[in-house]
MARDO-144288 format. One record per residue (C-alpha): residue number from 1; x, y, z; residue in three letters. Coordinates in Angstrom, 3 decimals. Last residue first. Example, Ala and Ser with C-alpha at 12.3 -4.5 7.8 and 13.67 -1.06 7.14 Angstrom:
[2; [13.670; -1.060; 7.140]; ser]
[1; [12.300; -4.500; 7.800]; ala]
This chain:
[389; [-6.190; -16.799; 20.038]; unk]
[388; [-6.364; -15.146; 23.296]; unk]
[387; [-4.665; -11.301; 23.619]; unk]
[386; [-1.754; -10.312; 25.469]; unk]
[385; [0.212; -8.844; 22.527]; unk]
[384; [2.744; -11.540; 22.684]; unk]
[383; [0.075; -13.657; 22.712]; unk]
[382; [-1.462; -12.873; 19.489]; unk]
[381; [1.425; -13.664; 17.678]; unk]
[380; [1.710; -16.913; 16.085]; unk]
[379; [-1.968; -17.933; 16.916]; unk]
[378; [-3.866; -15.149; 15.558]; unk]
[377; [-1.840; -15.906; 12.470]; unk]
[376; [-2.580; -19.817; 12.185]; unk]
[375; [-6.499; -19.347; 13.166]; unk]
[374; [-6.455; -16.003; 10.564]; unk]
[373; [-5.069; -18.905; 8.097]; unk]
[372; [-6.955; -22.159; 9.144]; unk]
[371; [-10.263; -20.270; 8.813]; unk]
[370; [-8.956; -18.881; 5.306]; unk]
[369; [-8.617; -22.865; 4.483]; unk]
[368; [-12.020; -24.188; 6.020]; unk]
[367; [-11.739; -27.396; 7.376]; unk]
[366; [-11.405; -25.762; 11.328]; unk]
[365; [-14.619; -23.683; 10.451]; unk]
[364; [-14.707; -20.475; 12.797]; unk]
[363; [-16.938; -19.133; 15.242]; unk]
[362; [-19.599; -15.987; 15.944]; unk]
[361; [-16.061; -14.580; 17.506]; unk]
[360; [-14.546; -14.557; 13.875]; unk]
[359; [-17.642; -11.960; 12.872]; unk]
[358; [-19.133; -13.749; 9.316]; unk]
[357; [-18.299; -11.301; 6.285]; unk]
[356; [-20.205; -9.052; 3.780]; unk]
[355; [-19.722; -8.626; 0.363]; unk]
[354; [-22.090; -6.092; -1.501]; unk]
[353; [-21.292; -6.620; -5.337]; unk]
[352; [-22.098; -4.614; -8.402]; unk]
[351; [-18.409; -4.012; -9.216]; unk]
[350; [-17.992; -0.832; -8.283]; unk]
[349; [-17.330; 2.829; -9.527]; unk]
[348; [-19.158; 2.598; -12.884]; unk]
[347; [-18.755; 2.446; -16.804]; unk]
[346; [-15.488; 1.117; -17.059]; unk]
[345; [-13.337; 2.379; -19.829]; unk]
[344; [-12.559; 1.100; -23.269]; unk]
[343; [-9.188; 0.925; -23.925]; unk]
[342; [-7.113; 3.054; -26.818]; unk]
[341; [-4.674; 3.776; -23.889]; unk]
[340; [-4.497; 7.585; -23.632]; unk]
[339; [-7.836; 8.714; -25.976]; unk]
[338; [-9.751; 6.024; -24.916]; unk]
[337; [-8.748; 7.039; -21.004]; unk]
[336; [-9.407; 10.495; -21.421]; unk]
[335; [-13.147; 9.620; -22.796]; unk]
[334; [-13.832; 7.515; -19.886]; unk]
[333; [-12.968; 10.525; -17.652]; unk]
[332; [-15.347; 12.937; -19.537]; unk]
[331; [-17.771; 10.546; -19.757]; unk]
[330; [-17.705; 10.429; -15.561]; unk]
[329; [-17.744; 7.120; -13.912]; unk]
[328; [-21.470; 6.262; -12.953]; unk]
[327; [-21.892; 6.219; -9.002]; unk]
[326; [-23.077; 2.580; -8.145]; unk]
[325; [-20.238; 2.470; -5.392]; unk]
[324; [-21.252; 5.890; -3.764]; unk]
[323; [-18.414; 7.955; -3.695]; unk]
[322; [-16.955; 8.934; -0.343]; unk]
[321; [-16.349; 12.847; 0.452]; unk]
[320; [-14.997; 12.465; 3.532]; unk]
[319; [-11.460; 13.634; 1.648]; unk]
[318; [-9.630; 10.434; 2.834]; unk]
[317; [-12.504; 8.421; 1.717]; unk]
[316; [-12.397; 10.400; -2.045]; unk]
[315; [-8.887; 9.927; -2.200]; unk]
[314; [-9.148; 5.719; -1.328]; unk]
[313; [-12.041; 5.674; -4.129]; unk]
[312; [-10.327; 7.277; -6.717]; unk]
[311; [-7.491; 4.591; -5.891]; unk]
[310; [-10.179; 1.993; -6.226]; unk]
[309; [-11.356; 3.561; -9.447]; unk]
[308; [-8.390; 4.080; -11.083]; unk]
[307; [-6.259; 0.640; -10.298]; unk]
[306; [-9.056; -1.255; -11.297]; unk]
[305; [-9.946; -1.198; -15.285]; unk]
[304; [-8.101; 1.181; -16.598]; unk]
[303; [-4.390; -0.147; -14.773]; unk]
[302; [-5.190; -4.084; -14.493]; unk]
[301; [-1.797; -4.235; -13.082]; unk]
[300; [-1.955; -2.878; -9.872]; unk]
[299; [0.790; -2.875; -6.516]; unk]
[298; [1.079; -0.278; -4.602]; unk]
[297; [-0.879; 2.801; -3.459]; unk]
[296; [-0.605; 4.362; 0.142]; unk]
[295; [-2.739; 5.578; 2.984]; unk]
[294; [-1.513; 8.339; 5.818]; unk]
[293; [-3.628; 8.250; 8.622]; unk]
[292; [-3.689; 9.998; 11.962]; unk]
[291; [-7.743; 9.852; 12.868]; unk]
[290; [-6.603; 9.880; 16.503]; unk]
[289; [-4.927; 6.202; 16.026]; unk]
[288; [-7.079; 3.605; 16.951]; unk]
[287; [-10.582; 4.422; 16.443]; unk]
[286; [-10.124; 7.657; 13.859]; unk]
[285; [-7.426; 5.382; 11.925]; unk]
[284; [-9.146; 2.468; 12.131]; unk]
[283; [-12.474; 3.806; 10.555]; unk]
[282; [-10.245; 4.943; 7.514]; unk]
[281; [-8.716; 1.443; 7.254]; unk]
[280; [-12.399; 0.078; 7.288]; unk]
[279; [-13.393; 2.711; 4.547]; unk]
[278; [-9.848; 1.191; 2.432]; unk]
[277; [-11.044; -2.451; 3.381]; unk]
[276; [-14.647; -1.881; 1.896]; unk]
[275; [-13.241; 0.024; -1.283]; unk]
[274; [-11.054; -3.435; -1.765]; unk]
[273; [-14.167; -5.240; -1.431]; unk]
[272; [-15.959; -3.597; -3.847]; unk]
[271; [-13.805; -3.233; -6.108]; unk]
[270; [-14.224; -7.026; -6.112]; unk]
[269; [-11.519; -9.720; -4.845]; unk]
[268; [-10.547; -12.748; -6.166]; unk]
[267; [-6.886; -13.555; -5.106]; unk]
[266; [-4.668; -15.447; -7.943]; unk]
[265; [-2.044; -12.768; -8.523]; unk]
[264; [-0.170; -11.028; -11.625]; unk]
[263; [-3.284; -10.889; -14.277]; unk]
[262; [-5.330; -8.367; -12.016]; unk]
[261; [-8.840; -8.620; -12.707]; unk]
[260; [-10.368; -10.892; -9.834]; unk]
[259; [-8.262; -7.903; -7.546]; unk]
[258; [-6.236; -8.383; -5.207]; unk]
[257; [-3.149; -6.364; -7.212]; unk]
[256; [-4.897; -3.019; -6.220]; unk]
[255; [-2.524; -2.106; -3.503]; unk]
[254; [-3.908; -0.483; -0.466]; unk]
[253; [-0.544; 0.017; 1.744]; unk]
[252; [-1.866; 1.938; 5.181]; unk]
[251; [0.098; 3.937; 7.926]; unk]
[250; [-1.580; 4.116; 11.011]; unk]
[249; [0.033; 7.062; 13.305]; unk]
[248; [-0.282; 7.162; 17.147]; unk]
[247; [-0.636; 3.918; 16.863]; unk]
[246; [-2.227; 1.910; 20.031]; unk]
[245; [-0.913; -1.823; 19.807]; unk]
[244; [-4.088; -2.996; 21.852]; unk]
[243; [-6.559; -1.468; 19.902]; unk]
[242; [-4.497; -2.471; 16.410]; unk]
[241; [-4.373; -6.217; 17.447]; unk]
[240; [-7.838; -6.193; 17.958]; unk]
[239; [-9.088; -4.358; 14.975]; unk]
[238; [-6.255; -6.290; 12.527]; unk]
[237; [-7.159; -10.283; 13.104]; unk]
[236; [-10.316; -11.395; 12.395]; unk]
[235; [-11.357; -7.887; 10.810]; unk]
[234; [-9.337; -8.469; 7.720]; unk]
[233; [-9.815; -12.461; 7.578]; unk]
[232; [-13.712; -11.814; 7.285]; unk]
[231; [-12.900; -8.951; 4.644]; unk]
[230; [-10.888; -11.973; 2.339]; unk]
[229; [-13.253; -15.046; 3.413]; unk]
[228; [-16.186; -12.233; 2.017]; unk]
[227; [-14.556; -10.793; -0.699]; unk]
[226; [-12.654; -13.623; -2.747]; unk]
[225; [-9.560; -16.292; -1.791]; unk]
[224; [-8.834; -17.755; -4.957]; unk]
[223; [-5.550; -18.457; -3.892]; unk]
[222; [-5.181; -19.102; 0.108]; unk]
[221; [-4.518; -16.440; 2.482]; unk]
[220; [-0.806; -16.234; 4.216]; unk]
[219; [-1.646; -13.598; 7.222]; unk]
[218; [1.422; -12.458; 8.401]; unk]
[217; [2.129; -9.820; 11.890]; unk]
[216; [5.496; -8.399; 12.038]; unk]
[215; [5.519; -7.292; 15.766]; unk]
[214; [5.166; -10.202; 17.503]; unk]
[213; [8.301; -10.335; 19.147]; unk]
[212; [10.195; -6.993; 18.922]; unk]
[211; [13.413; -7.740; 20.705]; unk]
[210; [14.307; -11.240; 19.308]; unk]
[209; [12.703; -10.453; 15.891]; unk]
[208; [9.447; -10.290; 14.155]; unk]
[207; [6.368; -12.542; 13.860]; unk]
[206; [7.156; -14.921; 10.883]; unk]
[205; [5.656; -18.035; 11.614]; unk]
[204; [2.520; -16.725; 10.343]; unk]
[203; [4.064; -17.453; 6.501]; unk]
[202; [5.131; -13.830; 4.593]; unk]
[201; [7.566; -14.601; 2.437]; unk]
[200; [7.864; -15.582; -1.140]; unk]
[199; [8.387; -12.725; -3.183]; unk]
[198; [6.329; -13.833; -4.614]; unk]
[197; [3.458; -16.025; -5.088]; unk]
[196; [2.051; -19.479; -4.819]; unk]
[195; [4.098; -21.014; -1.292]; unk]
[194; [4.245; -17.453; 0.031]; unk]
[193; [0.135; -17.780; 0.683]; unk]
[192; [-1.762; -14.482; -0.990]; unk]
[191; [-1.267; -11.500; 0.834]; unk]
[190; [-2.399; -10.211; 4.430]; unk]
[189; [0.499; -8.088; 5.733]; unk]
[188; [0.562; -6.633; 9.405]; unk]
[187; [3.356; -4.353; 10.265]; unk]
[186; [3.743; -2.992; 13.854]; unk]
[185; [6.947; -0.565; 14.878]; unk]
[184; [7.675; 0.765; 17.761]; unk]
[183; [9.060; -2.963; 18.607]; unk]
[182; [11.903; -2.857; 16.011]; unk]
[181; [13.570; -5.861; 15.489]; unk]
[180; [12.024; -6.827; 11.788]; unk]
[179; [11.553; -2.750; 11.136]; unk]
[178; [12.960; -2.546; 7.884]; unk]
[177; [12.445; -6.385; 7.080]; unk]
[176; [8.902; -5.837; 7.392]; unk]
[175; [8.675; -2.802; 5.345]; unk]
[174; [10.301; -4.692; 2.465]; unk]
[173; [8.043; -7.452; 2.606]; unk]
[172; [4.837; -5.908; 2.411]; unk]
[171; [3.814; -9.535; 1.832]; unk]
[170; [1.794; -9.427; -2.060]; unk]
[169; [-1.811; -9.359; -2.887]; unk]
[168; [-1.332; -6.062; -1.369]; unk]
[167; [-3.553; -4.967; 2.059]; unk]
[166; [-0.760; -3.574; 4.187]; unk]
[165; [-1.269; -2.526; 7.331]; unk]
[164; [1.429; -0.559; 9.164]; unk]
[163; [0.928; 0.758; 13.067]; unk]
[162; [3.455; 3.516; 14.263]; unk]
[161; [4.086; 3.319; 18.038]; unk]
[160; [6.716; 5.382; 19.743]; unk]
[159; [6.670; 8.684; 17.964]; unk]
[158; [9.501; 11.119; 18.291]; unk]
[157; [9.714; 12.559; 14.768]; unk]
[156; [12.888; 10.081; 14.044]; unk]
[155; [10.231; 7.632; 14.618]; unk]
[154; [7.902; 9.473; 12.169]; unk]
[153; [10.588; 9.731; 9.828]; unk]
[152; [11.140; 5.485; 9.601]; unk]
[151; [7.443; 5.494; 9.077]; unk]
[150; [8.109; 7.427; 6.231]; unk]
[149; [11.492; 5.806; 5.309]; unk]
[148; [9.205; 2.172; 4.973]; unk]
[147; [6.578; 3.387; 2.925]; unk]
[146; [8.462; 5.065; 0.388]; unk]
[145; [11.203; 2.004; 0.175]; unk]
[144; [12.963; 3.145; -2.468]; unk]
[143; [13.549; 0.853; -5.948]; unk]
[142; [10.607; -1.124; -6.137]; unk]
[141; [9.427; -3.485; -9.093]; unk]
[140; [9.598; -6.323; -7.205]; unk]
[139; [12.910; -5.878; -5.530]; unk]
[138; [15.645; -3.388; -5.270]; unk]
[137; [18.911; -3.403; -2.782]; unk]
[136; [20.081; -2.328; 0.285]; unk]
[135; [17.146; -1.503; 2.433]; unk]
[134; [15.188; -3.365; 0.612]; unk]
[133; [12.512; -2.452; -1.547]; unk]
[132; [9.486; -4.695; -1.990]; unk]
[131; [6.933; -2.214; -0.387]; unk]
[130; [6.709; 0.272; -2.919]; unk]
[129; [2.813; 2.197; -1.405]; unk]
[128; [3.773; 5.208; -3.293]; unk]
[127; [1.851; 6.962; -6.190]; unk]
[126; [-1.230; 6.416; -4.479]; unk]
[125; [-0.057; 8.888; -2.122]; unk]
[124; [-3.261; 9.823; 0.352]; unk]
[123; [-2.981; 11.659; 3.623]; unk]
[122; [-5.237; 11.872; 6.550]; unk]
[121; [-5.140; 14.134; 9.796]; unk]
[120; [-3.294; 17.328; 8.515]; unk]
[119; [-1.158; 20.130; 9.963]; unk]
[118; [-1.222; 17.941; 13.360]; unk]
[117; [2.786; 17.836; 13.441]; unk]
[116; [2.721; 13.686; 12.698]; unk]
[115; [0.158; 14.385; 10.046]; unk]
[114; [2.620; 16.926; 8.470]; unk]
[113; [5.516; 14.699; 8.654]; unk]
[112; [3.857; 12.056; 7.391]; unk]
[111; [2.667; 13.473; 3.986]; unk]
[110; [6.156; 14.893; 3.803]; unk]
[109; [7.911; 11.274; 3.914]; unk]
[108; [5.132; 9.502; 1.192]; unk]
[107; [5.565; 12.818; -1.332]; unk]
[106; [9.282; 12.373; -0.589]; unk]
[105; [9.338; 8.804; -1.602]; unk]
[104; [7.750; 9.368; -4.644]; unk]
[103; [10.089; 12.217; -5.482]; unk]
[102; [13.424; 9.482; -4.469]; unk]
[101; [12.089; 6.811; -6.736]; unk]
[100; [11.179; 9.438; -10.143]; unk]
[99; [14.778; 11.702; -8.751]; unk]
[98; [16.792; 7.799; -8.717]; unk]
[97; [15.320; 6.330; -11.863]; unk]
[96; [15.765; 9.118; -14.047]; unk]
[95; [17.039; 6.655; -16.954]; unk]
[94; [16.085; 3.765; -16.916]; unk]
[93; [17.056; 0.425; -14.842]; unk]
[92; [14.774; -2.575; -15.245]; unk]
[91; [12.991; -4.002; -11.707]; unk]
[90; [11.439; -7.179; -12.488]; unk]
[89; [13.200; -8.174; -15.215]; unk]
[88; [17.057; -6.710; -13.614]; unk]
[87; [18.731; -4.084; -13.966]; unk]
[86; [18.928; -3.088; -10.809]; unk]
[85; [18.657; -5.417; -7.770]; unk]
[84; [21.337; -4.871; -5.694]; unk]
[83; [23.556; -7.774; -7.417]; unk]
[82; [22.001; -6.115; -10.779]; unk]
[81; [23.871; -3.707; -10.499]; unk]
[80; [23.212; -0.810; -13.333]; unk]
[79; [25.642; -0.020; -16.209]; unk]
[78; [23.301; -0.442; -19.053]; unk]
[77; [21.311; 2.309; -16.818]; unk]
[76; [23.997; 4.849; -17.031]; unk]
[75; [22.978; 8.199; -15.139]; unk]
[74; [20.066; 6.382; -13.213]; unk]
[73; [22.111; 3.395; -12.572]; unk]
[72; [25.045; 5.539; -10.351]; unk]
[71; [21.976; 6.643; -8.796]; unk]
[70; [20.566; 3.384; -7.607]; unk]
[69; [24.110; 2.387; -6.709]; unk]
[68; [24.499; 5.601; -5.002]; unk]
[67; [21.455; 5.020; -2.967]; unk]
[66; [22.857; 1.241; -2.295]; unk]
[65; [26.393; 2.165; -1.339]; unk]
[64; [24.358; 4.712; 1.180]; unk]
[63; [22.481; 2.211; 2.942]; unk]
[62; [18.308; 2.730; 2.595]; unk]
[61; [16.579; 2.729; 5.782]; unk]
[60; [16.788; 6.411; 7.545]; unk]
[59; [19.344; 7.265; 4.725]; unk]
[58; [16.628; 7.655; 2.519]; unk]
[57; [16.000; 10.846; 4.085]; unk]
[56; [19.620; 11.601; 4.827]; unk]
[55; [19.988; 11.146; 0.614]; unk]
[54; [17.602; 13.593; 0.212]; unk]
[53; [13.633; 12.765; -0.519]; unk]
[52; [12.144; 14.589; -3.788]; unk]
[51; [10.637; 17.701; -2.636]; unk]
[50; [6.386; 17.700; -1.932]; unk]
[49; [3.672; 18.383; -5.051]; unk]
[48; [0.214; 19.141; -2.550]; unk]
[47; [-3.441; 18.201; -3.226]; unk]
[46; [-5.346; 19.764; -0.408]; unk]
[45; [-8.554; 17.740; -0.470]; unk]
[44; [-12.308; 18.827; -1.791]; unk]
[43; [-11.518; 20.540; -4.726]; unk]
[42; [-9.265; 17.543; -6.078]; unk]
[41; [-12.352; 15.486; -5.418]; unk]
[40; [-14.002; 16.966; -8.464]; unk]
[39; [-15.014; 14.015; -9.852]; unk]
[38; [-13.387; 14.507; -12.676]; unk]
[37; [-10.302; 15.476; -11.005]; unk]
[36; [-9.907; 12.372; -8.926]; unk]
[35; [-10.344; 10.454; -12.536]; unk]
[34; [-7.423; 12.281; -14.198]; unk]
[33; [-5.449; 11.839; -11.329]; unk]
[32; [-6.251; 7.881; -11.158]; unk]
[31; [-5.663; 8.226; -14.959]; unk]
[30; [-1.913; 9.567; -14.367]; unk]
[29; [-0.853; 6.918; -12.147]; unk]
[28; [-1.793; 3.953; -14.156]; unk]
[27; [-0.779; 5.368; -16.959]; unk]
[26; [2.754; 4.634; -15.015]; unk]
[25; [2.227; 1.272; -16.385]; unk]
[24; [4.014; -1.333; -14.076]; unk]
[23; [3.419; -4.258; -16.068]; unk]
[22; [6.649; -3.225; -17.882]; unk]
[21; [6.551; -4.232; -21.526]; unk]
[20; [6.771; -0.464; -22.402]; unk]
[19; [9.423; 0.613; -20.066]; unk]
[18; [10.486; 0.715; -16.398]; unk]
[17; [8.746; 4.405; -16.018]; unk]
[16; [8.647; 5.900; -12.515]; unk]
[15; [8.334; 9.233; -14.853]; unk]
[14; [4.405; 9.090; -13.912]; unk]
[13; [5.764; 10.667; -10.378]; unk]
[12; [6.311; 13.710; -12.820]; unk]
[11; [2.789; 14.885; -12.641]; unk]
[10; [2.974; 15.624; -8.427]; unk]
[9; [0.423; 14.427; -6.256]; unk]
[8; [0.247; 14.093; -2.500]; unk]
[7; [-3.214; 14.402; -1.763]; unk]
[6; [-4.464; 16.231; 1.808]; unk]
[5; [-6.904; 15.722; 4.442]; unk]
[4; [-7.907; 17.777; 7.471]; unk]
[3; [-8.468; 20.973; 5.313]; unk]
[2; [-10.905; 19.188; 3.440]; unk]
[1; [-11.762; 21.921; 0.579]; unk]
């Protein structure tokens, strides 16, 4: 067992439940488990069930009318206020709502706290990663910001510089918002361009506020975007921005919702890919940030046929225990999932591709639209940071 790493996993996560017609399957939660276990990773990483967050814990970004909104919807979801964003298509209220948000949030908050006092160096919650949530109201299928009131505890910790990259089709809005003004606090989204998906935000323009220029950091990618314009626009702008920020914790939001598969988004990543960015993330941590990394779910629709793997993936990179992409999924696995969803598994841990990507300093394409994009973002806020576009 990997005492330096450790997954955050508790069964009753799966009761962040917004219904049947929900794309939000919690199965999608369960069969990652069930696939970390078949390949034995759960041997080879701590997996630890943390305490729900308390209302002082969500109290680092959530206001209080809010929390007791969210719980007042819990008790009586026909009640819930849909002026803070319960109730509502995106995010329905059910029953449980506030201990399901409030024990993925704590499994995100602990995870932190025990890289931050050098009990651990990496951390997976796969479970977490709900970047929509404001800090008074829901949005996109979040209800607590997990990923926010973590790095919100590490300041209260004492650190100074927490670095946040989020790899979602969609802007880690939420997160931004939190720390909008905060200079401690870097978040880099790349997501598919504002102008084609929600919730809307997320254009290079948007670099932070009056005492934290160039801290938000937005990279608006084109639809149809795929693996090697996606990984090219990855290392064009995060590596450099990252050695000059100096984290003392990187804090990483892999959502799944990139992928060629997912039927909410328009990017067309590979598995491949996605595992690409998570080993990259991984390399960042130990290069950047003292090997301090704790690395999130998110979003993920296609929930047998990506979410699993690529979250398997993610555990098994934590754990330095990576699986080869051509690795055959286990029978027992694919056998779980038939008998859970009536769906026929996949049959292996990648998507037979090997993307690579052209080095930005090797030159860019002015008519090319990803080109514009990292050009656009590097732009916007690399001199703030002392760097040349």
């Amino acid at each position: 067992m990997s005492v330096e790493a450790r997954l955050m996993w508790d069964e009753n996560v799966a009761r962040y439940n917004f219904g049947p017609a929900h794309p939000m399957d919690p199965i999608r939660l369960t069969l990652t488990m069930r696939l970390v276990e078949a390949f034995g990773l759960d041997k080879r990483i701590g997996v630890v069930a943390a305490r729900p967050a308390g209302e002082s814990t969500l109290g680092l970004v959530h206001q209080a009318d809010y929390v007791n909104a969210v719980r007042h919807a819990s008790r009586h979801p026909a009640e819930a206020d849909e002026r803070r964003g319960l109730g509502t298509e995106d995010t329905p209220a059910f029953a449980g709502m506030h201990e399901a948000s409030a024990l993925i949030t704590g499994q995100s908050v602990s995870a932190a706290e025990d890289i931050w006092h050098g009990d651990i160096h990496h951390a997976v919650n796969f479970a977490g990663g709900l970047h929509h949530a404001m800090p008074g109201a829901a949005s996109g299928f979040c209800v607590y910001n997990d990923a926010a009131v973590a790095i919100a505890r590490l300041l209260e910790l004492g650190a100074e510089r927490v670095a946040y990259v989020d790899t979602d089709v969609h802007h880690g809005d939420g997160v931004q918002t939190a720390f909008w003004d905060d200079p401690r606090v870097l978040t880099i989204s790349l997501h598919e361009h504002p102008r084609m998906l929600f919730p809307g935000t997320g254009r290079p323009e948007e670099t932070g506020g009056p005492a934290a220029v160039g801290s938000a950091v937005n990279v608006a990618l084109p639809p149809g975007t795929s693996d090697s314009a996606w990984l090219r626009a990855l290392h064009s702008v995060v590596p450099e921005l990252l050695a000059e920020f100096r984290p003392q914790v990187l804090v990483t939001q892999h959502g799944a919702d990139t992928h060629f598969e997912d039927p909410l988004a328009h990017l067309t990543l590979s598995l491949d890919a996605q595992r690409l960015a998570a080993e990259a993330c991984h390399t960042w941590a130990h290069d950047y940030a003292d090997g301090r990394w704790l690395s999130l779910g998110g979003g993920g629709y296609a929930v047998v046929e990506v979410v699993p793997r690529i979250w398997t993936h993610l555990v098994a990179i934590a754990a330095h225990a990576p699986i080869a992409p051509e690795t055959p999924v286990p029978d027992e696995w694919r056998r779980t999932v038939y008998a859970l969803t009536r769906q026929l598994a996949p049959q292996r841990m990648t998507d037979g591709r090997r993307p690579g990507w052209h080095d930005w300093h090797n030159g860019y394409d002015p008519s090319d639209t990803v080109d514009q994009a990292i050009l656009a973002t590097r732009r916007a806020v690399y001199p703030s940071h002392g760097l040349l576009p």
